[in-house]
C-alpha positions in Angstrom: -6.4 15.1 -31.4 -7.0 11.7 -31.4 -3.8 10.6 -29.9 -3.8 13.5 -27.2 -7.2 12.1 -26.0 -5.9 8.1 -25.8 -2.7 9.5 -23.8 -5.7 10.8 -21.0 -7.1 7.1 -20.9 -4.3 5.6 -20.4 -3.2 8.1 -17.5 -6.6 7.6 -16.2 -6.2 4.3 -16.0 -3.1 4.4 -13.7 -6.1 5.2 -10.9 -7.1 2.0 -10.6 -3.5 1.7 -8.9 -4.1 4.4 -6.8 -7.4 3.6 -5.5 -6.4 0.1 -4.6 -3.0 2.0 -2.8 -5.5 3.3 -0.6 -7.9 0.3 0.4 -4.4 -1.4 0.8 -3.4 1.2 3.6 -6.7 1.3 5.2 -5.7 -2.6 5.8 -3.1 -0.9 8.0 -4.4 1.5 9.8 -5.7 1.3 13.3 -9.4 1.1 14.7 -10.2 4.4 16.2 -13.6 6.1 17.1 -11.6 9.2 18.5 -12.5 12.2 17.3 -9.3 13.9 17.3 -7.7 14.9 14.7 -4.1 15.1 15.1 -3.9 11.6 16.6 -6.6 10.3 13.1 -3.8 11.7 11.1 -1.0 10.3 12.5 -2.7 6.7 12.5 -2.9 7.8 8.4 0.6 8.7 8.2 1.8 5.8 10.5 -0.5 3.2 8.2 0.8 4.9 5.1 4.6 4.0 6.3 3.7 0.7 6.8 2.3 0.4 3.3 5.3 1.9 2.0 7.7 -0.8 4.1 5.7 -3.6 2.7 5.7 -2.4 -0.7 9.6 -1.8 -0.7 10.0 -5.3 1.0 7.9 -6.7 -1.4 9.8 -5.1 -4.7 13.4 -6.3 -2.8 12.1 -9.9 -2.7 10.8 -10.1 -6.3 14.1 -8.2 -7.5 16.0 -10.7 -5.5 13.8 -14.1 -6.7 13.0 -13.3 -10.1 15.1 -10.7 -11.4 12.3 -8.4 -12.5 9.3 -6.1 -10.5 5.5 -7.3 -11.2 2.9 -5.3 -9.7 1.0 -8.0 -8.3 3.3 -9.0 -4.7 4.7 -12.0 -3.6 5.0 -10.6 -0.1 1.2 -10.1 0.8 0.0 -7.5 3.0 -1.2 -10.1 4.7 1.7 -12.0 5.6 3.2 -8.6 6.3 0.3 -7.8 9.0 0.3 -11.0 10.4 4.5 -10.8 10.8 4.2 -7.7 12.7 1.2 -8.7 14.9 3.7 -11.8 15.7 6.7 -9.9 16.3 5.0 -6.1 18.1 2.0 -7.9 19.7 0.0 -4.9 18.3 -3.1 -5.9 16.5 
C-alpha cells in the first residue's frame, strides 16, 4: 500500500509543471477587457500556440547545444516575446 500511495506523490508533483505551464502562457496572452467569449478563447488558444512554439524552439536549441533536454530553458520566454514584438510590431 505503501508504494501505491508514494507513486500519487510523485504524480502530484508533476503539477508544479503544469501550474507554472499556465502562468507561462498567461505571459502570452493578450490584454483584453472584452467580454466576449469566442474572441477570450481564441486569445487562449492563440497564447497557448505561442507557448507551445517557444517550448519546441527552446527543446531544439538545448538538443542542438548540449546534446540533452533540461526543463529549465535556455531560450526564455522572454527573449521569445521580446523577438516577436521586434519582428510583428504586436505588443
Amino acid at each position: 500500500m505503501t508504494h501505491c500511495g508514494s507513486g500519487h506523490l510523485t504524480e502530484y508533483g508533476y503539477r508544479w509543471e503544469i501550474e507554472s505551464g499556465y502562468r507561462s502562457i498567461k505571459r502570452f496572452m493578450a490584454a483584453t477587457t472584452s467580454m466576449d467569449f469566442g474572441l477570450r478563447f481564441f486569445y487562449f488558444a492563440f497564447a497557448c500556440l505561442l507557448y507551445s512554439i517557444w517550448r519546441a524552439v527552446d527543446l531544439l536549441v538545448q538538443v542542438e547545444l548540449t546534446g540533452e533536454y533540461e526543463h529549465s530553458p535556455i531560450v526564455t520566454a522572454d527573449n521569445t516575446l521580446t523577438l516577436l514584438k521586434k519582428e510583428t510590431g504586436i505588443g
